[in-house]
ROVOTOR-601414 format. One line per field, with one value per residue (C-alpha): residue number from 1; residue in one letter; x, y, z. Coordinates in nm, 4 decimals. Layout:
N
n: (NUM | ...) $
res: (a | ...) $
u: (X | ...) $
v: (Y | ...) $
w: (Z | ...) $
This chain:
332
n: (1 | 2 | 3 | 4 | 5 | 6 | 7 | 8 | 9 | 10 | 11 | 12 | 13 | 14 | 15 | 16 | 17 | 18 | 19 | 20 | 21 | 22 | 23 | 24 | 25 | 26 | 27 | 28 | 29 | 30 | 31 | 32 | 33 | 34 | 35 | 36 | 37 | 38 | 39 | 40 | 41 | 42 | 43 | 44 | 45 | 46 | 47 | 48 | 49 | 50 | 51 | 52 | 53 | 54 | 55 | 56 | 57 | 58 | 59 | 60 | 61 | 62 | 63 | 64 | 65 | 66 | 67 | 68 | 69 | 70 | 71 | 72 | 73 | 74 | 75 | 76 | 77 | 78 | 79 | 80 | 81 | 82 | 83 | 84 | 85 | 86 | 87 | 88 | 89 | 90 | 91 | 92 | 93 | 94 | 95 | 96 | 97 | 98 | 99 | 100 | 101 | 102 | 103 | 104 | 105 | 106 | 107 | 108 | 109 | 110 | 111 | 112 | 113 | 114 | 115 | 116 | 117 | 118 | 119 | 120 | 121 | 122 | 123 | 124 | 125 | 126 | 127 | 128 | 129 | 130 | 131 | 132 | 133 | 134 | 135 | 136 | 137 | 138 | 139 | 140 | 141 | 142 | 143 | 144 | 145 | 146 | 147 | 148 | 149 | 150 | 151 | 152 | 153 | 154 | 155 | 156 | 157 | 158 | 159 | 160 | 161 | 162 | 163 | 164 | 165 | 166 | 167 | 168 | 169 | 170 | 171 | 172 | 173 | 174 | 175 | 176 | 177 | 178 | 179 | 180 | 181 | 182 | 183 | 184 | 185 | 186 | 187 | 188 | 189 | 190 | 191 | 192 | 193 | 194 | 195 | 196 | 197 | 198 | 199 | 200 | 201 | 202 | 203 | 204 | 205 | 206 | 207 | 208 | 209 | 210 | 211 | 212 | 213 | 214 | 215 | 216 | 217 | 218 | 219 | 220 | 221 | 222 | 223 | 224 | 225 | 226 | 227 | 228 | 229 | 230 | 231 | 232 | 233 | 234 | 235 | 236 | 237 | 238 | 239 | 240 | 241 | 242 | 243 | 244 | 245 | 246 | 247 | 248 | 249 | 250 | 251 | 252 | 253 | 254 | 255 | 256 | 257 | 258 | 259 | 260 | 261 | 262 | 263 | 264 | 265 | 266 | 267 | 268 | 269 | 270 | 271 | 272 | 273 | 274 | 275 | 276 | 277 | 278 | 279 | 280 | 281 | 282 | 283 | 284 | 285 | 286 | 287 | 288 | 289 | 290 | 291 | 292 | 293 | 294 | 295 | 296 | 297 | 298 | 299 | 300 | 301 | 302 | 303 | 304 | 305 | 306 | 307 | 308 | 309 | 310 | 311 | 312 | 313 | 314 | 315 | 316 | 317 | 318 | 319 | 320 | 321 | 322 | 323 | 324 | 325 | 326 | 327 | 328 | 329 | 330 | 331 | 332) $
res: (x | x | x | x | x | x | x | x | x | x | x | x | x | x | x | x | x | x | x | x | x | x | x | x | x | x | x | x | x | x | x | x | x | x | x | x | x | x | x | x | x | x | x | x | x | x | x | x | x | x | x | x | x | x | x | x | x | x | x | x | x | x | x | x | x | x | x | x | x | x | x | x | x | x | x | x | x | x | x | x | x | x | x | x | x | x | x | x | x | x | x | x | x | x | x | x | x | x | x | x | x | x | x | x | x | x | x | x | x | x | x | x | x | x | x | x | x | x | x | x | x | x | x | x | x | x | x | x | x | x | x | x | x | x | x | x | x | x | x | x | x | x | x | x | x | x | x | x | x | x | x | x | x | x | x | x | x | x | x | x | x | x | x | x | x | x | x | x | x | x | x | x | x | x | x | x | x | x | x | x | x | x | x | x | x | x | x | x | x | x | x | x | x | x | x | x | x | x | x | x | x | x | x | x | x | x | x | x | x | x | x | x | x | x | x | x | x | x | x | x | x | x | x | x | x | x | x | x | x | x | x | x | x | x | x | x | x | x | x | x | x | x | x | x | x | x | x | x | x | x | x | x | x | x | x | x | x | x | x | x | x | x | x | x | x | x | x | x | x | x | x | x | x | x | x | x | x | x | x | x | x | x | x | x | x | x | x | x | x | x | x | x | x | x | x | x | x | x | x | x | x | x | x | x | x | x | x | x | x | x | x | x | x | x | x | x | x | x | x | x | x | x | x | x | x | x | x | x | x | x | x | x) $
u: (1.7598 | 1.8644 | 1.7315 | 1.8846 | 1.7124 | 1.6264 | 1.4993 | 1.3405 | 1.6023 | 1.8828 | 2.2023 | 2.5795 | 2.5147 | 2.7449 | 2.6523 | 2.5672 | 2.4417 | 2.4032 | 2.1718 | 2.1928 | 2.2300 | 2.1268 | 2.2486 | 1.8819 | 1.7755 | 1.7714 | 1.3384 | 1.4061 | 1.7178 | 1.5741 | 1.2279 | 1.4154 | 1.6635 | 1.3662 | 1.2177 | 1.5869 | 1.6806 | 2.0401 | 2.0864 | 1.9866 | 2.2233 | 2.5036 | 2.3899 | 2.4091 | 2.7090 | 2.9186 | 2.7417 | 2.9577 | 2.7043 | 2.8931 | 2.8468 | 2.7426 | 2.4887 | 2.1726 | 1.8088 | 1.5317 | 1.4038 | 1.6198 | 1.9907 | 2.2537 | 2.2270 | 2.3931 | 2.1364 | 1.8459 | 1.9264 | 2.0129 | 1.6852 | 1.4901 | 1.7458 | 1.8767 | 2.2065 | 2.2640 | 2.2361 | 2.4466 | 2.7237 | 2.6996 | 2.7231 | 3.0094 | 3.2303 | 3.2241 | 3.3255 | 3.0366 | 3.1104 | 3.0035 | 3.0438 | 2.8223 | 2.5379 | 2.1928 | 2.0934 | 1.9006 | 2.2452 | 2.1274 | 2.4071 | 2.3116 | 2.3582 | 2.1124 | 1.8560 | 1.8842 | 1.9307 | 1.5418 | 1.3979 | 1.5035 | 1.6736 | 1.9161 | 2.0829 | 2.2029 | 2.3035 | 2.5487 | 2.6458 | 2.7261 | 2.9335 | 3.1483 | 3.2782 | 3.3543 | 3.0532 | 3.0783 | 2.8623 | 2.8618 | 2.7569 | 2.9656 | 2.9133 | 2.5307 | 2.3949 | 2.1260 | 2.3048 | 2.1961 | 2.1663 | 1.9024 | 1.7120 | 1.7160 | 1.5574 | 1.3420 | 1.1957 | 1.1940 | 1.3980 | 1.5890 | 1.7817 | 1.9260 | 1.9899 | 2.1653 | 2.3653 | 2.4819 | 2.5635 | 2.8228 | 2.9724 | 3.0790 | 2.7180 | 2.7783 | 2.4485 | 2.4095 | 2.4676 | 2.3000 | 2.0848 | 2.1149 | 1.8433 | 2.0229 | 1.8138 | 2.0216 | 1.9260 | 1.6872 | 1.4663 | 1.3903 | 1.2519 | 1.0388 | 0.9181 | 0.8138 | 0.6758 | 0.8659 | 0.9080 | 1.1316 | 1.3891 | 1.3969 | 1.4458 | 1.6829 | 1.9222 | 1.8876 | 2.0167 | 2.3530 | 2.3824 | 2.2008 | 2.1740 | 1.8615 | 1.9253 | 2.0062 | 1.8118 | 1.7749 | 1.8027 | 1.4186 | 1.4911 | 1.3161 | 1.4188 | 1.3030 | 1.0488 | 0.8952 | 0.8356 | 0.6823 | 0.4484 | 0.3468 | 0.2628 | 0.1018 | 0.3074 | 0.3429 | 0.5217 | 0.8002 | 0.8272 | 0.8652 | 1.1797 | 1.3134 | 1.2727 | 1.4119 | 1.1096 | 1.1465 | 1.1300 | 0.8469 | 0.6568 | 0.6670 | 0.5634 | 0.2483 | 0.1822 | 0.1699 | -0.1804 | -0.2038 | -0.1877 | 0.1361 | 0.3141 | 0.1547 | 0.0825 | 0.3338 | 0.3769 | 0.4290 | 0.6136 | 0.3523 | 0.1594 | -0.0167 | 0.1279 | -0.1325 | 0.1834 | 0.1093 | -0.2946 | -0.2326 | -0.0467 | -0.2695 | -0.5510 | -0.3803 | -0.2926 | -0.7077 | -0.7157 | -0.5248 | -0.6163 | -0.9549 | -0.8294 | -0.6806 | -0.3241 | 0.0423 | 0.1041 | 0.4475 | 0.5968 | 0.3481 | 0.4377 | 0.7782 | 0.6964 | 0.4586 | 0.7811 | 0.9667 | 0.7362 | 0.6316 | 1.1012 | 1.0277 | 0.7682 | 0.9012 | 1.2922 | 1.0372 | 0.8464 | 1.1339 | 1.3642 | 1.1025 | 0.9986 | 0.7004 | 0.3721 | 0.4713 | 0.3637 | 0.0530 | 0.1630 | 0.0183 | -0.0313 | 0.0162 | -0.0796 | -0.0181 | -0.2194 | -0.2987 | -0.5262 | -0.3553 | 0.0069 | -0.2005 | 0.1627 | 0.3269 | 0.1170 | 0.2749 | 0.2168 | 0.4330 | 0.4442 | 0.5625 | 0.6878 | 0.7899 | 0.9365 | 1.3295 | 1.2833 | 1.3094 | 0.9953 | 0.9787 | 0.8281 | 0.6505 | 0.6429 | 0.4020 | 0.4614 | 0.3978 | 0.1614 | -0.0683 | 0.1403 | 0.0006 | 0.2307 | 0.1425 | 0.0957 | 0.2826 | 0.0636 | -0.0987 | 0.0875 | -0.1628 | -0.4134 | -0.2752 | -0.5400 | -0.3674) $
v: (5.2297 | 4.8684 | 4.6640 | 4.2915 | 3.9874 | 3.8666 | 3.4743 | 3.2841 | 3.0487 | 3.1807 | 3.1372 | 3.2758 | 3.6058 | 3.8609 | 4.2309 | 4.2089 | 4.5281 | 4.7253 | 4.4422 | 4.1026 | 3.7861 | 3.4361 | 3.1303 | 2.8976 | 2.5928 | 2.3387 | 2.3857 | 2.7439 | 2.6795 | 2.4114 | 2.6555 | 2.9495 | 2.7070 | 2.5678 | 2.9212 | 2.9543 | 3.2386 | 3.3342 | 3.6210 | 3.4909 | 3.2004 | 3.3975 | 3.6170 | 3.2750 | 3.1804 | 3.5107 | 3.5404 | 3.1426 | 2.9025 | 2.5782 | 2.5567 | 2.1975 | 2.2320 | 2.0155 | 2.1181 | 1.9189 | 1.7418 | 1.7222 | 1.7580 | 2.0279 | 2.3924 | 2.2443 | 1.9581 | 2.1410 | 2.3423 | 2.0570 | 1.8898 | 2.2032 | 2.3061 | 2.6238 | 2.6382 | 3.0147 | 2.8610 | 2.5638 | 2.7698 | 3.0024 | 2.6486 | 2.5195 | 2.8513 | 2.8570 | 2.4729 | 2.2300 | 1.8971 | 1.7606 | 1.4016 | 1.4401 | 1.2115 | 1.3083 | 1.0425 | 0.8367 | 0.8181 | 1.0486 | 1.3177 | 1.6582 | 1.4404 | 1.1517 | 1.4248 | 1.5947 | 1.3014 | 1.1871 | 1.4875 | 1.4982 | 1.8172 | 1.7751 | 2.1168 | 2.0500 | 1.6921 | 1.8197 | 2.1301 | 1.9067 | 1.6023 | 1.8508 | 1.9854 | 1.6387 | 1.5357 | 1.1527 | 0.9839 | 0.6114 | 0.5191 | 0.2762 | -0.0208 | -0.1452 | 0.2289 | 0.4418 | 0.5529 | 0.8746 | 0.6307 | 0.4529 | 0.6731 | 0.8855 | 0.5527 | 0.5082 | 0.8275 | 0.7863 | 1.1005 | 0.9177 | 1.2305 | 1.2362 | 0.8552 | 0.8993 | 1.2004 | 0.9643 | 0.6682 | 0.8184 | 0.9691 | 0.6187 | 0.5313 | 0.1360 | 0.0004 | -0.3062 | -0.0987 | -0.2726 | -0.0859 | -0.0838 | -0.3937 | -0.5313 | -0.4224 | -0.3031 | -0.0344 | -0.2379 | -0.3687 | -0.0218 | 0.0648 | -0.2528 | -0.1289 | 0.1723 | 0.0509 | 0.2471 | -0.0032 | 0.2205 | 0.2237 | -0.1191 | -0.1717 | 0.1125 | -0.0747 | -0.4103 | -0.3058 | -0.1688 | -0.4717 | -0.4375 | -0.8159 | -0.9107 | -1.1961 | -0.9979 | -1.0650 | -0.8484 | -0.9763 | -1.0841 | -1.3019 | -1.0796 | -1.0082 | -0.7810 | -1.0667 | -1.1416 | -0.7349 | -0.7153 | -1.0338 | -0.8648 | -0.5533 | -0.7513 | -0.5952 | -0.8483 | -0.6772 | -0.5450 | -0.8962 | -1.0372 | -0.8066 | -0.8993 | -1.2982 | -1.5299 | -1.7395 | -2.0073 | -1.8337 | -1.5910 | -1.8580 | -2.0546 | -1.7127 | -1.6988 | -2.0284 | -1.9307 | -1.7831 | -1.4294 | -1.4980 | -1.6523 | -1.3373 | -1.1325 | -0.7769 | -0.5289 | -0.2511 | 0.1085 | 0.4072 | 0.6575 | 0.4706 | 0.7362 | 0.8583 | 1.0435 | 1.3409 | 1.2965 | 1.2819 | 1.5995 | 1.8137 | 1.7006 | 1.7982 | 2.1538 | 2.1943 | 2.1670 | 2.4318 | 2.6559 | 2.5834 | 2.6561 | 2.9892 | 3.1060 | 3.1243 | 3.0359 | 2.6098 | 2.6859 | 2.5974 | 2.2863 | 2.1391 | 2.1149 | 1.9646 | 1.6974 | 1.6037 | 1.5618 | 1.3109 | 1.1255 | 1.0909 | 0.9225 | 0.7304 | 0.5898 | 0.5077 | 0.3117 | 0.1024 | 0.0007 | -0.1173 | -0.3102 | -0.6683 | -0.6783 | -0.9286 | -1.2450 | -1.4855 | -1.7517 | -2.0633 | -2.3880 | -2.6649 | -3.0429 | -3.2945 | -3.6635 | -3.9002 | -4.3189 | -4.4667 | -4.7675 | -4.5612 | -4.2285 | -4.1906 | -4.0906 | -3.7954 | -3.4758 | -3.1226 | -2.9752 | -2.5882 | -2.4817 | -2.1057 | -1.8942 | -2.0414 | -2.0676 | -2.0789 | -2.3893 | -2.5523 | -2.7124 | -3.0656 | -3.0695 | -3.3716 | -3.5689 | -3.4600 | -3.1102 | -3.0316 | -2.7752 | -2.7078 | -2.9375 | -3.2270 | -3.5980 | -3.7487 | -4.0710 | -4.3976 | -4.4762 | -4.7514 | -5.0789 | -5.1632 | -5.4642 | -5.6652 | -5.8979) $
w: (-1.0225 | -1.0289 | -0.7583 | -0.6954 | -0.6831 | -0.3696 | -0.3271 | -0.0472 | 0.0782 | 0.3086 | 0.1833 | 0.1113 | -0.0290 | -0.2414 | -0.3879 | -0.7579 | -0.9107 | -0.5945 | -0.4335 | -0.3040 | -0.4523 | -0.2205 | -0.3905 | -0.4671 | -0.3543 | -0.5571 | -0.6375 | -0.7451 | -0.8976 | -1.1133 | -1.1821 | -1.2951 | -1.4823 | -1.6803 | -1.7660 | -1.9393 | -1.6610 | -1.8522 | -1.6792 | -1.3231 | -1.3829 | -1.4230 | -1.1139 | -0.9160 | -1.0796 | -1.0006 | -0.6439 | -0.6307 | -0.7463 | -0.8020 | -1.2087 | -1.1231 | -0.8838 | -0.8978 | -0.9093 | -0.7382 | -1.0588 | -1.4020 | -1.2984 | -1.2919 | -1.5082 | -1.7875 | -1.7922 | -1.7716 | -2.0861 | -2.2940 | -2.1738 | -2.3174 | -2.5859 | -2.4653 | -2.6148 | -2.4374 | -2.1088 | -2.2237 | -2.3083 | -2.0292 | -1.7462 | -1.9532 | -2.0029 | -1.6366 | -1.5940 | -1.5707 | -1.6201 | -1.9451 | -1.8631 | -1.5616 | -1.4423 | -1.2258 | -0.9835 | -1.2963 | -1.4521 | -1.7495 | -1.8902 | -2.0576 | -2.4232 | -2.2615 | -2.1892 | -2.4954 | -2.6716 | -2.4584 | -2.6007 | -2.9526 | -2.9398 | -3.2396 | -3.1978 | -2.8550 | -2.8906 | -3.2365 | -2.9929 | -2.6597 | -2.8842 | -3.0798 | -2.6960 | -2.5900 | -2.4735 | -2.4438 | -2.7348 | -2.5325 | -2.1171 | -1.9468 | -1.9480 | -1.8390 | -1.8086 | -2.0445 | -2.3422 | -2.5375 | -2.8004 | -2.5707 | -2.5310 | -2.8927 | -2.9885 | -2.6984 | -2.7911 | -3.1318 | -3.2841 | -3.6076 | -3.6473 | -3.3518 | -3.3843 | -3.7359 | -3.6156 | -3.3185 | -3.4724 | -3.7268 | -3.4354 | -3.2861 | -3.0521 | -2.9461 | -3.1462 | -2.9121 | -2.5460 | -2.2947 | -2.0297 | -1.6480 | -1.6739 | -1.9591 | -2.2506 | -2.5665 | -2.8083 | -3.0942 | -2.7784 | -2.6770 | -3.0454 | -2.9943 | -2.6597 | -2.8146 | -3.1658 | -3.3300 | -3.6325 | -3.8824 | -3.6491 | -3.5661 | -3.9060 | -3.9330 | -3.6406 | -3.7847 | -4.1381 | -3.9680 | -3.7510 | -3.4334 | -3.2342 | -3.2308 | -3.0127 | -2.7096 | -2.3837 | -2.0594 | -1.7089 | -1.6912 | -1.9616 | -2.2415 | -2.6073 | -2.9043 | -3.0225 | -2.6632 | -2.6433 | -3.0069 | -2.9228 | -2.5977 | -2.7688 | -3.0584 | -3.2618 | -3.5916 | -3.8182 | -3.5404 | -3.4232 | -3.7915 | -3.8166 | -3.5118 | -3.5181 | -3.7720 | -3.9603 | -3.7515 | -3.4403 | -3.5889 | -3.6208 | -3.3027 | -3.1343 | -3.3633 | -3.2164 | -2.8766 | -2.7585 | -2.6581 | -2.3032 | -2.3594 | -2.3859 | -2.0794 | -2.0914 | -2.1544 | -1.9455 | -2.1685 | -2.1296 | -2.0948 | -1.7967 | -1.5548 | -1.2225 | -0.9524 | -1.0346 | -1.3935 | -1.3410 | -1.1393 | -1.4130 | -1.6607 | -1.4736 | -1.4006 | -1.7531 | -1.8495 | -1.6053 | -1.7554 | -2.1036 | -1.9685 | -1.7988 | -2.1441 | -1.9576 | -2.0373 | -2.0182 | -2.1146 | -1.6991 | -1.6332 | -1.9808 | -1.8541 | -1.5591 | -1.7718 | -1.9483 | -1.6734 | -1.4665 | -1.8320 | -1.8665 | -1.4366 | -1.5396 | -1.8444 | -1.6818 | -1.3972 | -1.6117 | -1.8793 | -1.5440 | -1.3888 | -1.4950 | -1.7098 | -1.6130 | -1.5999 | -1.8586 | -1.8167 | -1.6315 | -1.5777 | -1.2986 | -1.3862 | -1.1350 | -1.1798 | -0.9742 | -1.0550 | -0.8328 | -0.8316 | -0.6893 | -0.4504 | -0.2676 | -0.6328 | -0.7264 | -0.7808 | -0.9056 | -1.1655 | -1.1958 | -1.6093 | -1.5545 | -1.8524 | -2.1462 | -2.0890 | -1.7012 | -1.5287 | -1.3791 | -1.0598 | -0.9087 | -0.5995 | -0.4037 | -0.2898 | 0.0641 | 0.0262 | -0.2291 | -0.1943 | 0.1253 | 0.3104 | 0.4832 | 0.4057 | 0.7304 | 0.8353 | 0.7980 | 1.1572 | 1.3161 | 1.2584 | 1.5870 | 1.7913 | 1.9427 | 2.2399) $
């Protein structure tokens, strides 16, 4: 006897197999999903799933199975119409995901169905991030299949700056030698040789600077260059799976589910701390004073190199008004 699945959340129903099929929600849609569920995808799907429906963390069906790999699941989303072209709310496409996690089967398999190789403009390319997670196979096979080598980011950071953000120094090399800018700067004002400074990385930032420029950054003192911010920076979510997946390690039991969920929160994390602005770099304080002229003193405030500074004046320094001169005592 063949009983049908029944799941939690209430929804349109249909008889599959003499039982009864709900449609998920989108937790235990994306749980099963990740577990590579074929069959209970296609229940869904014939109970009237929409083949583009979204789960709670990765995306839709089809780009949950590129994110792990699972070409059976792949095929089964896009025989029954799943868009290919399709973004999740991070902007990220079942070849961007696949492309994240290096899985070289799945990025050949989505591209030769017309998966689109390049983002619009200012978006996360695949490209972006096969080189932000440092998979050169996947960046070879996408590059000869037309990947834009200088796409720029949502925060305007191109391709070569994310293989500096990461260290991952063959690449950078790899992108420079078939043409990659190196001259391109985000929207905080950052390029490929600020990065490498901040991550003390010499012999990145010797690739991606000409001499002369290489060598005014090794001028600079460390605190120059601030303190970058990387990828892999801890979350109390990520603290939390780690801690579980100790646990089970300890327990002797399967790690297989959490890991999945580890990846997923390390993909958040990283997509945070690439878009936002990195510490700000030291600044100093002149003040001008002469005994001789106390209403011209001023305070000068240098900001970053390439941003403009600012003069205070006199009357407001510190923040605190200069009062008018006393009118002068008039004995009559």
């Amino acid at each position: 006897m063949i009983i049908g699945m029944v799941l939690v959340c209430p929804a349109r129903a249909q008889t599959w197999l003499g039982g009864e099929v709900r449609l998920p929600d989108p937790v235990s849609f994306a749980n099963r999903m990740e577990m590579g569920d074929v069959a209970q995808a296609k229940a869904w799907l014939d109970a009237g799933m929409a083949p583009d429906f979204m789960g709670s963390r990765i995306g839709s069906g089809l780009m949950i199975a590129a994110w792990e790999g699972n070409i059976p699941l792949m095929r089964l989303f896009l025989s029954r119409g799943a868009n290919l072209g399709l973004s999740n709310a991070n902007g990220e496409t079942a070849l961007a995901l696949a492309a994240w996690r290096g899985q070289l089967e799945a990025v050949q398999w989505l591209v030769e169905r017309g998966a689109p190789v390049n983002a619009p403009p200012r978006q996360w390319s695949p490209l972006h991030y096969a080189v932000f997670g440092g998979h050169a196979a996947v960046v070879d096979y996408l590059m000869a299949r037309g990947a834009d080598i200088d796409a720029r980011s949502t925060n305007g950071s191109s391709v070569l700056m994310m293989a500096v953000y990461e260290g991952h120094e063959a690449l950078a090399r790899q992108l420079i030698e078939r043409g990659a800018r190196r001259d391109v700067r985000n929207d905080w004002g950052d390029g490929a040789l600020e990065w490498a400074m901040r991550n003390n990385n010499l012999g990145i930032a010797r690739l991606v600077g000409d001499p002369e420029s290489y060598q005014q950054a090794l001028n600079q003192p460390k605190e120059h260059w601030g303190t970058l911010q990387r990828s892999l920076f801890q979350s109390r979510e990520l603290e939390a799976l780690l801690a579980a997946r100790k646990q089970l390690e300890e327990r002797q039991m399967s790690t297989l589910e959490i890991d999945r969920q580890i990846a997923a929160e390390r993909v958040r994390i990283a997509r945070q701390q690439v878009e936002r602005p990195v510490a700000p770099r030291a600044t100093a304080l002149e003040i001008s004073a002469s005994r001789q002229r106390p209403d011209e003193q001023s305070v000068r405030v240098v900001g970053q190199e390439g941003k403009k500074s600012f003069k205070v004046p006199p009357a407001t320094y510190f923040g605190k008004p200069k009062m008018p001169p006393k009118a002068p005592v008039k004995n009559y």
